[in-house]
C-alpha positions as CSV (number, residue, x, y, z in Angstrom):
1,X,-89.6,57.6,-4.0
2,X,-89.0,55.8,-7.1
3,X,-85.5,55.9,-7.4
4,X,-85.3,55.2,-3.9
5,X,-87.5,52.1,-4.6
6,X,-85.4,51.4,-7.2
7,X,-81.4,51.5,-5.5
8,X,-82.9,49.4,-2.8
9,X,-84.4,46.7,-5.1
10,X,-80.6,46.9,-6.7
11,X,-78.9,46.1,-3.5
12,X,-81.5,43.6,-2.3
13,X,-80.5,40.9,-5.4
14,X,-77.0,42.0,-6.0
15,X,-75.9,38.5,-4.9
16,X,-74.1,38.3,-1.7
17,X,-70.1,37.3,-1.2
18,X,-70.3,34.3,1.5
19,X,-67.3,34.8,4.4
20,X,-64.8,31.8,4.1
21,X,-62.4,30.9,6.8
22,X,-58.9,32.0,5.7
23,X,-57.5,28.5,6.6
24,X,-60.4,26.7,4.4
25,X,-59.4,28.6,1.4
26,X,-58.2,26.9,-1.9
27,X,-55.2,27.3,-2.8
28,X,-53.1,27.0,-6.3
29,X,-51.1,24.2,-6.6
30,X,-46.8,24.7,-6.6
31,X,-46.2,25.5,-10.4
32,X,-42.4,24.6,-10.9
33,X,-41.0,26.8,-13.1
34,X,-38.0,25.6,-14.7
35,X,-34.3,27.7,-14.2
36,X,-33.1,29.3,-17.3
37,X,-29.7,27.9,-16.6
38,X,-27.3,25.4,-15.1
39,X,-25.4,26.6,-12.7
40,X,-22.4,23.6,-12.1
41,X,-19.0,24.8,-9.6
42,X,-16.3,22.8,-10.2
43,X,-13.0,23.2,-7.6
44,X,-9.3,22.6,-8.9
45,X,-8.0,19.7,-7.0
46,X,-4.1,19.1,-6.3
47,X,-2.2,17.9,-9.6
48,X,-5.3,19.2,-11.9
49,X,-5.0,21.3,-14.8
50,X,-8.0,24.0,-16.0
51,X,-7.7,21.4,-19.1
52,X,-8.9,18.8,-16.5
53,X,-11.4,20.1,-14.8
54,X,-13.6,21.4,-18.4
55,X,-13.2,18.0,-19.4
56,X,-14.8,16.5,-16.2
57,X,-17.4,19.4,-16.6
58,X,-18.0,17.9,-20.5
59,X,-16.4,20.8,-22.2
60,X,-14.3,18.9,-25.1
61,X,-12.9,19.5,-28.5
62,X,-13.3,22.7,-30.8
63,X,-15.3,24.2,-27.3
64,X,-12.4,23.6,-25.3
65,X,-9.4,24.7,-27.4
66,X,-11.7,27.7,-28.3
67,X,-12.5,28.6,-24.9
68,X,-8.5,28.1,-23.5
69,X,-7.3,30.1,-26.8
70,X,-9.4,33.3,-25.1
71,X,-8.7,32.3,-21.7
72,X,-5.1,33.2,-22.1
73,X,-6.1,36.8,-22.7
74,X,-6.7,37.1,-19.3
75,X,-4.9,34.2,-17.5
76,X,-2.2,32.0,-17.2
77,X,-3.9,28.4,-17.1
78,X,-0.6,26.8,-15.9
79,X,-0.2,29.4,-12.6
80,X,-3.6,28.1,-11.2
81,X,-3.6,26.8,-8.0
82,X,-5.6,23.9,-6.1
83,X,-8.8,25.4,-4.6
84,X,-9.8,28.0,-7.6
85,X,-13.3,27.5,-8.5
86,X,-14.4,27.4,-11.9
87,X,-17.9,27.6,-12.5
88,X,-19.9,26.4,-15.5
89,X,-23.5,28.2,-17.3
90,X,-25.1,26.2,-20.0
91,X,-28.5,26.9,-20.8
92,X,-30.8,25.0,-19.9
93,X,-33.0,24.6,-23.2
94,X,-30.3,22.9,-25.2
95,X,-27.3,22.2,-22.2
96,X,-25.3,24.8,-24.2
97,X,-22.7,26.4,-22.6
98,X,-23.3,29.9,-22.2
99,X,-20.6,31.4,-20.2
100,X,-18.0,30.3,-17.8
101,X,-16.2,32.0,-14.4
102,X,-12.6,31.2,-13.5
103,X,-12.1,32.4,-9.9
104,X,-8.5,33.5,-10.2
105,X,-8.4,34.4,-5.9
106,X,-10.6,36.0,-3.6
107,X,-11.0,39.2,-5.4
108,X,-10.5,38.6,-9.0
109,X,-12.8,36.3,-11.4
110,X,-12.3,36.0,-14.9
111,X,-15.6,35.8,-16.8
112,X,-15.4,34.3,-20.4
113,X,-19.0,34.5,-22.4
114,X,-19.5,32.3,-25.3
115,X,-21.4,33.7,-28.7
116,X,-21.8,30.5,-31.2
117,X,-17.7,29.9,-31.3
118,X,-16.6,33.1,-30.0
119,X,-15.7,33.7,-26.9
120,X,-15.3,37.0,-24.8
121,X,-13.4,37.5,-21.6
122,X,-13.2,40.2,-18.6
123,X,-12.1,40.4,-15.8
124,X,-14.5,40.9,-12.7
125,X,-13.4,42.8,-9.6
126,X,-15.2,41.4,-6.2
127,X,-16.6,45.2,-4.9
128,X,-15.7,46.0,-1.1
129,X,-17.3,48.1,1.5
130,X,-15.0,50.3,4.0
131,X,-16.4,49.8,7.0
132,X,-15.3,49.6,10.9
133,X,-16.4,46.5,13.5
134,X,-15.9,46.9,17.1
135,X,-14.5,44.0,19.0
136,X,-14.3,43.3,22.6
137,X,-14.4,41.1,25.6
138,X,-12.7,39.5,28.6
139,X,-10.5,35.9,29.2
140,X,-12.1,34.0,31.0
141,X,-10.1,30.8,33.2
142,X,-9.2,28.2,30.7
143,X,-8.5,30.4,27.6
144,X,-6.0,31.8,26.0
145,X,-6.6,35.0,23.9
146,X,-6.8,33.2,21.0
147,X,-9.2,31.3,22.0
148,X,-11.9,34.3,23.1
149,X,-11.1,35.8,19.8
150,X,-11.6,33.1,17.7
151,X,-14.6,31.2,19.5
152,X,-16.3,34.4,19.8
153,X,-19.9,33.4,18.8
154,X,-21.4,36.9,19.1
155,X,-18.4,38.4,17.3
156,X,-19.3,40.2,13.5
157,X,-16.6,38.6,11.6
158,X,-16.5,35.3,10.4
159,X,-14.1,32.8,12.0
160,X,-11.4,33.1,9.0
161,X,-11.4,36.6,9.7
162,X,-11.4,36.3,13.3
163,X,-8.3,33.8,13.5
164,X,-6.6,37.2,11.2
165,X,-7.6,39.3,13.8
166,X,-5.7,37.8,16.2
167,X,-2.8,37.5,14.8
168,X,-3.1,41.2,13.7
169,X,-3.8,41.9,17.3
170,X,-0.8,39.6,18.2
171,X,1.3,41.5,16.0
172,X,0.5,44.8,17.7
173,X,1.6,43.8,21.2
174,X,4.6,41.4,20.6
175,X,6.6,44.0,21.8
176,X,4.7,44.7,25.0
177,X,3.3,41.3,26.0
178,X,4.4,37.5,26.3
179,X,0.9,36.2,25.1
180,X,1.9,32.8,25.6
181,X,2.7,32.9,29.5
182,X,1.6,36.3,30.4
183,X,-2.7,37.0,29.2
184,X,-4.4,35.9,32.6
185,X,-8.4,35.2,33.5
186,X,-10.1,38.8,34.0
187,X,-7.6,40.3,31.3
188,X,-9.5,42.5,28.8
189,X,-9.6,43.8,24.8
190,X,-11.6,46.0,22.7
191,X,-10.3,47.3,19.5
192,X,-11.9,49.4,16.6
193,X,-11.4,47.3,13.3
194,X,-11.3,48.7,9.9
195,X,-11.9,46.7,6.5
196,X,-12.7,46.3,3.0
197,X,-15.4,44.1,3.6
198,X,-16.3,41.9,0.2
199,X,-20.0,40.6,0.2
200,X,-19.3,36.9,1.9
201,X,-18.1,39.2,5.1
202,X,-14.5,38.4,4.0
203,X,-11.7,40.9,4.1
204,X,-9.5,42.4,1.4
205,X,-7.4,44.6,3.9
206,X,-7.6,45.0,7.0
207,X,-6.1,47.4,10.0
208,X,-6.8,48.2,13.8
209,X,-7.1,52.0,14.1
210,X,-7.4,51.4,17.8
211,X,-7.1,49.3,20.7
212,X,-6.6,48.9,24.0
213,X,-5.5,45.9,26.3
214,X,-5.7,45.4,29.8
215,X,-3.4,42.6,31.1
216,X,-3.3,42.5,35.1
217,X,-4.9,46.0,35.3
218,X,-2.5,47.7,33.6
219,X,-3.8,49.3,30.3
220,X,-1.8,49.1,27.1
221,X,-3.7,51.9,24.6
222,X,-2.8,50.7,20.8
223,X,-3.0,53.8,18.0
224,X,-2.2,53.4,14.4
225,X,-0.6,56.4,12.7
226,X,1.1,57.2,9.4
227,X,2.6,60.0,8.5
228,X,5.0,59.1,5.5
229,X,6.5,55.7,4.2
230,X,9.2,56.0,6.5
231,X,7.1,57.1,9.7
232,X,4.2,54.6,10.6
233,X,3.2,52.4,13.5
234,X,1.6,51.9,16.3
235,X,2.0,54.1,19.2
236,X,0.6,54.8,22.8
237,X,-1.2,57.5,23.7
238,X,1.7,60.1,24.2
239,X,3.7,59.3,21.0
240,X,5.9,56.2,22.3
241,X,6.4,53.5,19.9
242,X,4.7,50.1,21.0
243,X,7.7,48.6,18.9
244,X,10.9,47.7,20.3
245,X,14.3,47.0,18.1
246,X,13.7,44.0,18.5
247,X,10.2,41.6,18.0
248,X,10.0,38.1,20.4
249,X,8.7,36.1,17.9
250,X,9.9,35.3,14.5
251,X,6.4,33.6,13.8
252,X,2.9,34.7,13.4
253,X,1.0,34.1,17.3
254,X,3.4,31.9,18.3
255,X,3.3,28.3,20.7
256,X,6.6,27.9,22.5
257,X,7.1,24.6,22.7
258,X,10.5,24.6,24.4
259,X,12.5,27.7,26.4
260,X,15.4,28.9,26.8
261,X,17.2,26.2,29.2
262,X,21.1,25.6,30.3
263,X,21.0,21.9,31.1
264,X,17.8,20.7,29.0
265,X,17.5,16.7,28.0
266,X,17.8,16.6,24.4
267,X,15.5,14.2,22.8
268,X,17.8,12.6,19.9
269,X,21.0,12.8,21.4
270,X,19.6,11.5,24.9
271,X,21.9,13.6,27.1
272,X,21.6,17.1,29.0
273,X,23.1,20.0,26.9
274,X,22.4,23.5,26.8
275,X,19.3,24.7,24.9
276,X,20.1,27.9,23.5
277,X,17.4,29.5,22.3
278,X,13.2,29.3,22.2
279,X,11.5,26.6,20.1
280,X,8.4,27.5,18.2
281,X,5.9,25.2,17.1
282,X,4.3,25.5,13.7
283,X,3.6,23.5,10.6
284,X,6.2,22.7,7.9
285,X,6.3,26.0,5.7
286,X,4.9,28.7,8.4
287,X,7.1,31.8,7.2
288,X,9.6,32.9,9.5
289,X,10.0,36.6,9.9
290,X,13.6,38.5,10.6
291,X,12.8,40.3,14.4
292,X,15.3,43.0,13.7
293,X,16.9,45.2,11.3
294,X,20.0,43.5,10.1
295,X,22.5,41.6,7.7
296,X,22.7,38.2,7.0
297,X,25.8,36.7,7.6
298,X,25.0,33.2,6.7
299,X,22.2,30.8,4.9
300,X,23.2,27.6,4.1
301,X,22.8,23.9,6.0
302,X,25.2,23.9,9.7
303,X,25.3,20.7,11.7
304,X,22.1,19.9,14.3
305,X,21.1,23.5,13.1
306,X,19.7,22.0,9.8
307,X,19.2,24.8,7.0
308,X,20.1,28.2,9.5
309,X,20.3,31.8,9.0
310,X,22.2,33.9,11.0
311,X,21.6,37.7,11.1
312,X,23.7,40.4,12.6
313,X,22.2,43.6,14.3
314,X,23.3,46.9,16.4
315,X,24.7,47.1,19.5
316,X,26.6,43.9,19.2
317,X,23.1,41.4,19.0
318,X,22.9,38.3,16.3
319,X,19.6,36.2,15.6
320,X,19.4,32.4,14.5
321,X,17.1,30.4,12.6
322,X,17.1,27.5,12.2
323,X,15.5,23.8,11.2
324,X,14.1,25.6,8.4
325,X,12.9,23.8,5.3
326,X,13.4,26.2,2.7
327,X,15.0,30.3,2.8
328,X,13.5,33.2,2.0
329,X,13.9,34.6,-1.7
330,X,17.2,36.0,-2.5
331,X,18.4,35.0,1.0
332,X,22.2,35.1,0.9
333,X,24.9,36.1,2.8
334,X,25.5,39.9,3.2
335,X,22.2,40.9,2.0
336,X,20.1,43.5,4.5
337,X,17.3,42.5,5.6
338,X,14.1,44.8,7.6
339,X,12.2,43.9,10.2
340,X,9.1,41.4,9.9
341,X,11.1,40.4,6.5
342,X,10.3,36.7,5.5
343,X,13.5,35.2,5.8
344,X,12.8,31.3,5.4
345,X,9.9,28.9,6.4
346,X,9.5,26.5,9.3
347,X,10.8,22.8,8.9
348,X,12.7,20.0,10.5
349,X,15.8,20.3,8.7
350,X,18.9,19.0,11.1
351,X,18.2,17.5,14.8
352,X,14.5,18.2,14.7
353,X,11.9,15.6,15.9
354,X,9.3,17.8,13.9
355,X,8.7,20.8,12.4
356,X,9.5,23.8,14.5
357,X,11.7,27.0,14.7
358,X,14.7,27.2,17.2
359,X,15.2,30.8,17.4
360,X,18.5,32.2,19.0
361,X,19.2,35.8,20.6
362,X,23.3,36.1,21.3
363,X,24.6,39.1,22.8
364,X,28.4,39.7,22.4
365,X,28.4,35.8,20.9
366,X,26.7,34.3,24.2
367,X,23.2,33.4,24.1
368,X,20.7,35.0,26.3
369,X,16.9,34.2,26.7
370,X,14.6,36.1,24.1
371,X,11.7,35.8,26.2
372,X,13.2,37.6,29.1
373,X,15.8,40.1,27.7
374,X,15.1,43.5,28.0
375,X,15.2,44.9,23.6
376,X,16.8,47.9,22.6
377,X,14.0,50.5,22.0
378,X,12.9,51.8,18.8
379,X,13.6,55.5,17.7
380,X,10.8,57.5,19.3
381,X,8.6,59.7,17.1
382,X,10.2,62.7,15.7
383,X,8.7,65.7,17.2
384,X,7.6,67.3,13.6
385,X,5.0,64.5,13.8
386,X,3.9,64.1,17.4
387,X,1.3,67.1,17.7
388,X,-0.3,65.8,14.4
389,X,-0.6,62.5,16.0
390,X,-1.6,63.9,19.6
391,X,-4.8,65.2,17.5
392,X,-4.8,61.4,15.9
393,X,-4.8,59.9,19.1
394,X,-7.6,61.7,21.2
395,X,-10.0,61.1,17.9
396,X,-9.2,57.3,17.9
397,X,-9.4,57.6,21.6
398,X,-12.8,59.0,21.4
399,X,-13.8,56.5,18.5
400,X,-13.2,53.9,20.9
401,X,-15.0,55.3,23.9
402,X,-18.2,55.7,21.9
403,X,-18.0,52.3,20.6
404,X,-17.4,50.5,24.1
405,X,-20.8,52.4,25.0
406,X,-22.5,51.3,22.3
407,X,-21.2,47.7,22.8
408,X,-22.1,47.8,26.6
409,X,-25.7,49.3,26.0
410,X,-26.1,46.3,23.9
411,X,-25.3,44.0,26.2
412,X,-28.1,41.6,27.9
413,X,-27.8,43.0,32.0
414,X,-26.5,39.6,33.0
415,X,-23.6,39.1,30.7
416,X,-20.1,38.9,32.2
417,X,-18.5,40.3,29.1
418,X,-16.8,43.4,29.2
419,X,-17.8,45.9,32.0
420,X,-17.2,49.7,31.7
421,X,-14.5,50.4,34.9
């Protein structure tokens, strides 16, 4: 009874803890605390030096020539190029500078750390991830492929990456599809994406293992395969190579800007001539690629043509290029040359109102349109490799399936995008 007596008189003055509304409760006041360093990014601006932009960042004298003596090590301050970011650490106790990161391209920075005088330099690799993205949808009236790639808000990649996508995807289909007159409304895509993905959601390297497009209900399967230097590609599903002898376009997705026409008005010379080939629009120093195996039989400056090569092929076939503002390295007479080779940039050399490419296709020396001639195929795949690639093919095949399910099960039930057939 006593101890009883005694527990109950314990709990009946251990002082009570009164119930506070959570929103009444005080509260600590923000402490600032401050950063252990300064963090400043400077960006190298057209006709800077590295020199230039320490200066700006207050990096001067026996710091300076210190800092460029160890830089060397690892780079060459003179190769930089507008746009690299150089980034500045000083601590901020004293405003010392404790380290700073030269951002040589996208997946390189050179790090220097200062230690009193001394400085120390690496070099810092940007890691990647492998992974695969998915992509898919449908044109819908009023856009162009390009334009559903690239505006694709739901898409996984950023739009940089998205704008390389299509040109990739472009790149694949040349030899099928006129993308610039022949993609309609309804047409659809979905392709299996594979990357080395670097932490902003950037690229290293890229390649489409799979795809498939359907232009006016007629399905054009994509599979990548590569069995040897020599033996790679993309193929359909029974081993045919998607690739001709011959490309369309000499330029990465291309806008034709004028076609192949036997009594065009010419816009300088303000009288009806013959338009010989396909004009491509682009900026002033868009590379121009070589669209077939070949040798070059001239590079040099001829007449309206401006700065032209000429290339000579099989079966009696030559390609011209022309209005360009600079050639290709080495570019010479008699040199070969391989297909997608860079063989000079876009410009407005000659009779050109602004930059472009005029691209010509001559059969037997007359000139024939290279939107609408039917290309010499390209050798088929060797039968050594085609039951390895069968295998390839129904995996990547498969690959895709699953992921179009998983795309369409994500899907909201009202969304017009991509429907299974």
């Amino acid at each position: 009874m006593l101890a009883l007596l005694s527990v109950g008189a314990v709990k009946w003055f251990r002082p009570g803890i009164a119930e506070v509304d959570p929103a009444k409760a005080p509260m600590l006041k923000p402490m600032y605390a401050v950063p252990v360093e300064r963090v400043e990014t400077h960006v190298l601006s057209r006709g800077e030096t590295l020199t230039d932009v320490l200066v700006r960042a207050s990096i001067t004298g026996q710091q300076l020539a210190e800092f460029l003596l160890s830089a060397r090590q690892h780079l060459n301050p003179r190769r930089l190029t507008e746009g690299v970011e150089i980034t500045v650490r000083s601590w901020s106790r004293n405003e010392e500078t404790r380290a700073i990161d030269v951002r040589i391209n996208a997946d390189s920075t050179v790090r220097l750390v200062r230690d009193g005088l001394v400085w120390s330099g690496r070099v810092l690799e940007t890691p990647v991830v492998v992974d695969t993205v998915y992509v898919a949808g449908e044109i819908e009236r009023g856009r162009t492929l390009y334009e559903a790639l690239v505006y694709d808000e739901d898409s996984p990649l950023v739009p940089a990456e998205r704008v390389k996508l299509v040109h990739h995807l472009a790149e694949v289909y040349e030899f099928k599809l006129d993308f610039t007159r022949e993609i309609q409304p309804g047409d659809t895509y979905r392709l299996v994406y594979e990357r080395e993905r670097r932490p902003d959601n950037t690229a290293r390297s890229r390649r489409i293992l799979v795809s498939e497009l359907v232009n006016q209900s007629v399905a054009y399967p994509a599979v990548w395969f590569e069995a040897n230097v020599d033996v790679k590609g993309y193929y359909d599903v029974k081993g045919r190579p998607l690739k001709t002898g011959f490309s369309r376009y000499p330029v990465a997705f291309p806008r034709i800007t004028s076609r192949f026409n036997p009594n065009r008005y010419h816009p300088i010379l303000k009288t009806r001539r013959a338009h010989a080939g396909t004009d491509f629009g682009a900026s002033t120093g868009t590379p121009v690629r070589a669209t077939a195996d070949g040798v070059v039989t001239f590079a040099g400056t001829s007449g309206g043509y401006g700065r032209l090569v000429k290339i000579k092929h099989i079966s009696g076939y030559e390609t011209r290029y022309a209005h360009l503002s600079r050639f290709g390295k080495g570019m010479r007479s008699g040199i070969r040359v391989r297909q997608g080779q860079e063989i000079g940039y876009v410009g407005a050399s000659g009779l050109a109102t602004a930059p472009h490419l005029h691209y010509e296709l001559r059969k037997n020396g007359s000139a024939v349109d290279a939107m609408r001639a039917k290309l010499p195929d390209a050798p088929p795949l060797n039968e050594q490799y085609l039951a390895q690639y069968l295998v390839l093919a129904e995996s990547r095949q498969a690959l895709l399936g699953e992921a179009t399910q998983r795309y369409l099960a994500s899907l909201p039930p009202t969304s017009g995008r991509l429907t299974e057939d």
